[in-house]
N, C-alpha and C positions, 0 to 999 in steps of 0.2 A: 197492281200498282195504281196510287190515284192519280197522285202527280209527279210528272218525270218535268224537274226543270234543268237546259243542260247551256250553260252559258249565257245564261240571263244579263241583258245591260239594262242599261236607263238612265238615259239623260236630263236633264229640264235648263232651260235656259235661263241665264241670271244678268239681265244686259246686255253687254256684248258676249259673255263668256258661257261658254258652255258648261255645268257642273255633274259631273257621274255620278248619280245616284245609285246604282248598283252594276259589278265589274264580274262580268263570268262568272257567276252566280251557278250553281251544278249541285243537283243533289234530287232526292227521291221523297215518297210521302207514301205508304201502304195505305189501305184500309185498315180503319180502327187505331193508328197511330193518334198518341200525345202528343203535338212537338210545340214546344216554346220558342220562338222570336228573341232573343236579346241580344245585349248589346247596348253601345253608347248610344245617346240623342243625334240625332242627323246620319247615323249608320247602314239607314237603308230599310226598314223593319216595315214603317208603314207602305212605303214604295212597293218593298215585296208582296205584303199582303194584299195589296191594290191590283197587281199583274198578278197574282195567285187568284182572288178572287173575281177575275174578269173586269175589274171595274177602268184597268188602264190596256189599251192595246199598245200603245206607243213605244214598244221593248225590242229588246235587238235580241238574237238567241232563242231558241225555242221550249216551248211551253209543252205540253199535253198533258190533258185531263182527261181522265179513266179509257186511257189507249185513243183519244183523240186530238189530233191538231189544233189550238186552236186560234190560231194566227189566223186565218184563211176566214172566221166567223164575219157574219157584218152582227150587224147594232141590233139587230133583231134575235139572230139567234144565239148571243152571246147573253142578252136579257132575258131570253127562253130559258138559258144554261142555267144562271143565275140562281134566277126564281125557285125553279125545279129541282136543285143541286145544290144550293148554297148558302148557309143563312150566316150572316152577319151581328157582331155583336161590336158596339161602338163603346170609347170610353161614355161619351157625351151619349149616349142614348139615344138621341134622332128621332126620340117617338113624336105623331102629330098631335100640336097642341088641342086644338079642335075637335079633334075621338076623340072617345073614351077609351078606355083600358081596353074592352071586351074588340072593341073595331080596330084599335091600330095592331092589333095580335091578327085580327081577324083577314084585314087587308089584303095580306098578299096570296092569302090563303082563297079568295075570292076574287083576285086578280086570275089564278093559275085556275082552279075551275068552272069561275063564273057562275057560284054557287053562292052565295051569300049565307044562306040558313045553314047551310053545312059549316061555312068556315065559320061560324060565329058558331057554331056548336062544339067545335075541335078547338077553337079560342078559347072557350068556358073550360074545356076538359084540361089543358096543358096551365092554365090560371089556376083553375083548383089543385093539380098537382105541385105547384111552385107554393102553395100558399095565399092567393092573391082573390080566393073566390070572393071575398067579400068588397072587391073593390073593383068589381066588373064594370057599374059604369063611373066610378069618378074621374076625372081626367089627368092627365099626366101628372100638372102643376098643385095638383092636391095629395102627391106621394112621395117620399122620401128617395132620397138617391139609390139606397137599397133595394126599394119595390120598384122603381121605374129601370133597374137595371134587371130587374128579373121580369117584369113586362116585355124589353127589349130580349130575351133569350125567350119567350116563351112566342114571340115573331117570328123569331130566327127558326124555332123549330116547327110551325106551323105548316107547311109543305114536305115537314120529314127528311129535310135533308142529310146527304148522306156527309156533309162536312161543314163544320161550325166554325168559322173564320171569326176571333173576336182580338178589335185592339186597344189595348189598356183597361182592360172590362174591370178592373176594380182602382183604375187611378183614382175615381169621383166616390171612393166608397170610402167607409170608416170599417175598421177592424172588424166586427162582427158582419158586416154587412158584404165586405171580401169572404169571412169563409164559406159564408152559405153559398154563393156564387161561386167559389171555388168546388163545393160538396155539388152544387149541382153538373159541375165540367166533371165531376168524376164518375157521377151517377150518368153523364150522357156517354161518358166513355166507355162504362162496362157495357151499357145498351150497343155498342157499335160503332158509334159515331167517330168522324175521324175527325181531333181538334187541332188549332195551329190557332197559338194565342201568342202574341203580341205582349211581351212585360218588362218590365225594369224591376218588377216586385222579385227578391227572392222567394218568396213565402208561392207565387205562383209557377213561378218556374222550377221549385222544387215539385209541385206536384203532377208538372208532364213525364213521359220516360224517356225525351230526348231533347236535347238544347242543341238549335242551330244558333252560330254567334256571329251577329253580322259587324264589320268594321269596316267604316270609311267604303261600305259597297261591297264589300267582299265578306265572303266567309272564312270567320277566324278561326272554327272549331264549328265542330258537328259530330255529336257523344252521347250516347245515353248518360241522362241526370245522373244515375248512381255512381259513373266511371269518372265523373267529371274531374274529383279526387285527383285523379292523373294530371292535370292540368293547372291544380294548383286550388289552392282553399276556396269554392265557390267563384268560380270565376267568371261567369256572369254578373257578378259584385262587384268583381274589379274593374271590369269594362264594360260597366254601365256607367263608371264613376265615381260609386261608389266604394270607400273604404273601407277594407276587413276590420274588423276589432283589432289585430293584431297593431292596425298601421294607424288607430285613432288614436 
């Protein structure tokens, strides 16, 4: 099991009032699992993936990641966790303006073993695999939203981790530019990797094998994609906000 989450809260303050961002939150994550994030906007989605991916400790309810606690971590070893364990995929990309292609892939990969020449060698190799060899050193703002979204995954896997956290990884993209993004979550997935992607897109969330449905902080449904059928015509569509055919 990778992650056992069992009653997960979260709050954030709004003024005087307090707002629940996620409400006894419970459920599981294997190794090598698909699972998609959806659900309405303000549902909780990024929240989760924020406490999933170590980046918020501030939650009520317990966490563990691959059979360990990690409420008890301080700042150090939860960015040890991170690093090591975890790569991140943003709608917005987050690459540094200033690198080049080849150093912001390269970064954290030289961060974790203070090897430079190695991770800017393992940065070359996962660029060429993506397509990107030819634009090693141009810098972020000289690439199309497509290429700078497939820069940012070839980041994320630069340390090998065992789980690829991405949210909204094709909001900023055009049609072709989502499926190849999408062909690569599938190609990391047959390799092992265990994803949890963040979407409103149906077109992405059909290609995980399980939809968690987050609402108002809670969880509305938790199905493998194919059964979802049971639930009603794509129903991630419906409670994202978005209307079926049927209802337009």
């Amino acid at each position: 099991m990778l992650f056992c989450a069992e009653k997960l809260g979260r709050c954030f303050r709004q003024g005087d009032a307090t707002v629940p961002a996620l409400e006894e939150v419970s459920f599981t994550i294997d190794n090598a699992e698909y699972v998609a994030l959806a659900g309405p906007s303000g549902g909780g989605k990024t929240t989760l993936l924020n406490v999933l991916g170590l980046l918020d400790q501030e939650f009520e309810g317990e966490l563990r990641f691959r059979g360990h606690e990690v409420r008890g971590l301080g700042p150090a070893a939860r960015a040890g966790l991170r690093l090591s364990s975890i790569g991140f995929v943003f709608q917005n990309f987050h690459l540094l303006p200033m690198l080049d292609v080849r150093d912001n892939v390269a970064l954290p990969g030289w961060r974790l073993s203070g090897d430079r020449r190695k991770a800017r060698a393992r940065a070359e190799e996962l660029l060429s695999h993506l397509g990107l060899e030819h634009r090693l050193t141009q810098h972020p703002s000289r690439l199309s939203g497509g290429e700078q979204q497939r820069v940012a995954i070839a980041r994320a896997l630069i340390n090998q981790p065992p789980v690829i956290l991405a949210d909204e990884p094709t909001g900023n993209l055009d049609a072709r530019s989502t499926r190849l993004v999408l062909d690569v979550f599938a190609d990391l997935w047959k390799r092992g990797h265990t994803l949890v992607v963040v979407s409103h897109n149906p077109e992405v969330v059909g290609r995980a094998q399980r939809v968690i449905v987050l609402r108002h902080g809670k969880v509305a449904a938790d199905v493998p994609v194919d059964a979802s059928a049971d639930l009603g015509d794509k129903p991630w569509i419906t409670w994202s906000g978005v209307r079926p055919p049927s209802e337009r």
